[in-house]
C-alpha positions as CSV (number, residue, x, y, z in Angstrom):
1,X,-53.0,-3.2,-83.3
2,X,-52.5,-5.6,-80.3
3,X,-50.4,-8.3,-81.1
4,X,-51.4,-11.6,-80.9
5,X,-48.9,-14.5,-80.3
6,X,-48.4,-17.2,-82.8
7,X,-49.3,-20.0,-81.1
8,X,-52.5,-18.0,-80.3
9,X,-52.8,-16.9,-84.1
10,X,-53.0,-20.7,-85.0
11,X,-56.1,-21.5,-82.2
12,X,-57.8,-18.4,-83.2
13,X,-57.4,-18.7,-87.1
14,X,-58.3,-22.6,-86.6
15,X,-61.3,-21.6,-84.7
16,X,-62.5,-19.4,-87.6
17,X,-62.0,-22.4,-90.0
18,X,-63.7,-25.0,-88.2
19,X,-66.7,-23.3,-87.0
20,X,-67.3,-21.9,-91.0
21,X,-66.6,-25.5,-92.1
22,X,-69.0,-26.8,-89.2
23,X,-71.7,-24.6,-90.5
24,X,-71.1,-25.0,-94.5
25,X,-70.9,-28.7,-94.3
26,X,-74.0,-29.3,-91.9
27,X,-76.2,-26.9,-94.3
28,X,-75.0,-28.9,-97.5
29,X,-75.8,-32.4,-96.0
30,X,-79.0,-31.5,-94.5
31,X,-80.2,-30.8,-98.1
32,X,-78.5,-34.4,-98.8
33,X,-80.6,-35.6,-96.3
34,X,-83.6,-34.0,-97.8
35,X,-82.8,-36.0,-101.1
36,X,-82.2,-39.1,-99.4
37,X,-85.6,-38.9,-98.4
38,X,-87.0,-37.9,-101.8
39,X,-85.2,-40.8,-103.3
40,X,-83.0,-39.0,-105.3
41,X,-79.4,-39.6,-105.8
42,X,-76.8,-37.8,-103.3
43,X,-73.5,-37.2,-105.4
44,X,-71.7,-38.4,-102.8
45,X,-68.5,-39.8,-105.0
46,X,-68.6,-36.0,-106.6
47,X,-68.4,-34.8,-103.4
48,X,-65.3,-36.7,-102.2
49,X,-63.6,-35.8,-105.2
50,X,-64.1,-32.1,-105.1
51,X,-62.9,-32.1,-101.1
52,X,-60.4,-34.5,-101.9
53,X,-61.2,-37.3,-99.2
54,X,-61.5,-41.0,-99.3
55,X,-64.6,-42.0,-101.0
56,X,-65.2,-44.8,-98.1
57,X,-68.8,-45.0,-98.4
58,X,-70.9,-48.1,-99.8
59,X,-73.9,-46.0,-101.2
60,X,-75.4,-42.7,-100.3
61,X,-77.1,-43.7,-97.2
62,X,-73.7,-44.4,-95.6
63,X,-72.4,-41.8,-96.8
64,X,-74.5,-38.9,-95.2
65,X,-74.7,-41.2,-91.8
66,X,-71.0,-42.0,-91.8
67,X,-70.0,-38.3,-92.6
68,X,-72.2,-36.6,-90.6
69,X,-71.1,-38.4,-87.4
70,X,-68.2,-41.1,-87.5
71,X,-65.9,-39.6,-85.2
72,X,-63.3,-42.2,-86.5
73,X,-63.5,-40.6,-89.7
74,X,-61.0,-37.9,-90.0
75,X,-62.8,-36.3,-92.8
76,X,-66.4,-36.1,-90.9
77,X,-68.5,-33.2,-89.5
78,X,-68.4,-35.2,-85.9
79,X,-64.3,-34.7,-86.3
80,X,-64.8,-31.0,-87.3
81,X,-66.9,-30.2,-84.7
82,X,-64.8,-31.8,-81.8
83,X,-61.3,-29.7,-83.0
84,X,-63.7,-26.8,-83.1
85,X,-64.5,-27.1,-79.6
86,X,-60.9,-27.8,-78.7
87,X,-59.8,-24.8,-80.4
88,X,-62.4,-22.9,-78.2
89,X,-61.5,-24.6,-74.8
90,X,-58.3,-23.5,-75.6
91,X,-59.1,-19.8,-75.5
92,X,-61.6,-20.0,-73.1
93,X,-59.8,-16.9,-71.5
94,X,-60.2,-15.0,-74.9
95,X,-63.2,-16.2,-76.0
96,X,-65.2,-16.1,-72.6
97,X,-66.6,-19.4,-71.4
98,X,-70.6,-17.9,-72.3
99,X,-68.9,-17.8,-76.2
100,X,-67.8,-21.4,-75.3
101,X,-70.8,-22.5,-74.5
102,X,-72.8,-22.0,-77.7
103,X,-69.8,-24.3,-79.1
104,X,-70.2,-27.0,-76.4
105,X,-74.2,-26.5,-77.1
106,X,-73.4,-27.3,-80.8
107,X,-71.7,-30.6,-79.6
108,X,-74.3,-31.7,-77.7
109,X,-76.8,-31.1,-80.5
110,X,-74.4,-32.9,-83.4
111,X,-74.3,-35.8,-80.6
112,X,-78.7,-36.0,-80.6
113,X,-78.6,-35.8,-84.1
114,X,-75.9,-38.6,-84.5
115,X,-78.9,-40.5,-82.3
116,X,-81.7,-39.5,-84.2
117,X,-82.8,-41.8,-87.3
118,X,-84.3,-37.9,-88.5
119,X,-81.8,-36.0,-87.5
120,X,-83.5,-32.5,-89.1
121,X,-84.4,-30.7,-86.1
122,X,-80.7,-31.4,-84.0
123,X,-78.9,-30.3,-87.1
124,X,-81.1,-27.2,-87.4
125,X,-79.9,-26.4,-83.6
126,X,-76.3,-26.9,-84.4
127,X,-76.5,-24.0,-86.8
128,X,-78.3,-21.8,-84.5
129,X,-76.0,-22.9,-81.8
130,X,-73.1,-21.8,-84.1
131,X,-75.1,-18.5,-85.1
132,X,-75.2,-17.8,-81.5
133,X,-71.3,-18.4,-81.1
134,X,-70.8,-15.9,-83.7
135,X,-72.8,-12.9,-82.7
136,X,-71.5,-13.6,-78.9
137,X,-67.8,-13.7,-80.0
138,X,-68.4,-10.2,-81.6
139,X,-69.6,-8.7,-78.1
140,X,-67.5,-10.6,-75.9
141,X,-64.1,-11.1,-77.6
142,X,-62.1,-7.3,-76.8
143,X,-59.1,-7.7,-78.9
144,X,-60.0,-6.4,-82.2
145,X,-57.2,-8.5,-83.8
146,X,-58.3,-11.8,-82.2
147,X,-61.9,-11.3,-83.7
148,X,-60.2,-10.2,-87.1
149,X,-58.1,-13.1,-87.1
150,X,-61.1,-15.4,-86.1
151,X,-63.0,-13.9,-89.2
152,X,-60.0,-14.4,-91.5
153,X,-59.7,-18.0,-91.0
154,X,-63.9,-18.5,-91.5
155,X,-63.5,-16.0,-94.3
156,X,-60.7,-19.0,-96.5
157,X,-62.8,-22.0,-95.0
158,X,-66.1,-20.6,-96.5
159,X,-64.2,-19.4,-100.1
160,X,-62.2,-22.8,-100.0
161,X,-66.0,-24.8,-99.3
162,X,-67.6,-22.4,-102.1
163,X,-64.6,-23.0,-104.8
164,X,-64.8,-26.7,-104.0
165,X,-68.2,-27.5,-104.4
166,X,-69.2,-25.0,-106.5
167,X,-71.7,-23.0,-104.0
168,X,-72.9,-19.6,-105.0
169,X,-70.0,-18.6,-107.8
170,X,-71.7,-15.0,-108.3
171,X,-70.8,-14.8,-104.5
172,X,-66.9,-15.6,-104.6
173,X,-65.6,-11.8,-105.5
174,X,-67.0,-10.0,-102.9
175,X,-66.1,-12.9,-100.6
176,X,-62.6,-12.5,-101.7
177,X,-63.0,-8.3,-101.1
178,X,-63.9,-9.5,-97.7
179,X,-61.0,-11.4,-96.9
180,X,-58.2,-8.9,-98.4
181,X,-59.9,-6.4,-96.1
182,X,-60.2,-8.6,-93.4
183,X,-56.5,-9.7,-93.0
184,X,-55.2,-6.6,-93.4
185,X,-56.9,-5.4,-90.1
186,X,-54.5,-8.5,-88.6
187,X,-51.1,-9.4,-87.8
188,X,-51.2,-12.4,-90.2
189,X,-48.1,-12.6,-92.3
190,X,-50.0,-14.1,-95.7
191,X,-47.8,-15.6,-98.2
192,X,-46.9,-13.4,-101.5
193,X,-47.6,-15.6,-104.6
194,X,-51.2,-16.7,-102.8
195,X,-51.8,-13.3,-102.2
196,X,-51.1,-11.7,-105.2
197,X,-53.3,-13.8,-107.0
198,X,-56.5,-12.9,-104.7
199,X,-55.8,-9.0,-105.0
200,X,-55.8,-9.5,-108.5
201,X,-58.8,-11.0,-108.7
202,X,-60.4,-9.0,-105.7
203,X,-59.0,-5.6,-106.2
204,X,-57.9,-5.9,-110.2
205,X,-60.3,-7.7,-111.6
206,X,-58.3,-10.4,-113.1
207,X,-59.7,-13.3,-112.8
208,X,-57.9,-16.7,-111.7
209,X,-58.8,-20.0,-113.2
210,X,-60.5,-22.0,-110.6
211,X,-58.0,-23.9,-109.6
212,X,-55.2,-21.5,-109.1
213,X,-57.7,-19.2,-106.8
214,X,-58.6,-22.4,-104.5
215,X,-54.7,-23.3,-104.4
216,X,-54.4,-19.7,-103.6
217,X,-56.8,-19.4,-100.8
218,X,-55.5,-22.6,-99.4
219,X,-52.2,-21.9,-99.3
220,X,-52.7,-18.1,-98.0
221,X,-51.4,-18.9,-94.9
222,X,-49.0,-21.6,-93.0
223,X,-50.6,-21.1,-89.5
């Protein structure tokens, strides 16, 4: 395995997290977005809760604008995707810079959108954009460990997003399969107690209440 050093581990695990969270988030408020325009109710103060954020927002109009694309909001998309980007400019040299530049691309489109009074069609092309990151990371990034670790950290964000909000429950065992696997192809040191609670659920079939396996998840790793 080639080793990887720690500060490295952190950019490249970080990476992972914010590009999943990027993705997740701008899919979930994109259907808020459709309800908005339905006139139906976006459970906004729900949604707060569950991520365990400020509910700042005067109604659900604010909310999906102000989330979406405050950049003084430490909380929003717009904050998400600017540390993703800085975690990629950062390994530029391991990434490549054509790798970069789907995550620059998916900047560029979250800064139309935050422009846009139907801001659809922008956040459509940040997903692609990330989509694109994604398959050219796999061909461009040689060290088998960096991708790994990459993958582990987009592997917790999505399971921490999922146990959150609720998204796709019948989904959450083999997505905890996938991570055991996953990090065990790294040179991550995970921590015990959080890790003996997802093999047991993954590999043992003994269930965790809901809260333990999201504290778990969370706390898998201090990178």
């Amino acid at each position: 395995m080639d080793t990887v050093t720690l500060s490295k581990q952190s950019r490249l695990f970080w990476l992972g997290r914010y590009a999943s969270r990027t993705y997740m988030t701008v899919r979930y408020m994109m259907k808020q977005l459709d309800a908005l325009i339905d006139e139906k109710p976006v459970p906004y103060e729900d949604f707060c809760r569950r991520m365990g954020i400020p509910c700042n927002y005067r109604n659900s109009e604010d909310f999906c604008r102000k989330y979406l694309f405050d950049s003084t909001d430490p909380s929003s998309v717009a904050r998400c995707v600017d540390a993703m980007l800085g975690n990629g400019m950062t390994l530029r040299e391991t990434i490549t810079s054509p790798t970069l530049a789907y995550l620059q691309m998916a900047q560029s489109a979250m800064d139309l959108a935050a422009r846009s009074e139907a801001p659809a069609v922008e956040l459509q092309w940040v997903l692609d954009d990330i989509m694109a990151f994604y398959g050219s990371f796999d061909g461009s990034v040689e060290v088998e460990n960096a991708r790994n670790i990459t993958k582990t950290g987009g592997l917790v964000e999505r399971l921490s997003l999922m146990l959150r909000l609720d998204l796709q429950p019948e989904k959450v065992e083999p997505e905890l399969q996938k991570l055991v696997n996953r990090l065990y192809k790294t040179d991550l040191t995970p921590q015990p107690g959080p890790l003996a609670v997802i093999e047991k659920q993954a590999l043992e079939d003994q269930p965790a209440e809901p809260a333990a396996l999201l504290a778990a998840v969370e706390g898998l790793f201090v990178l």
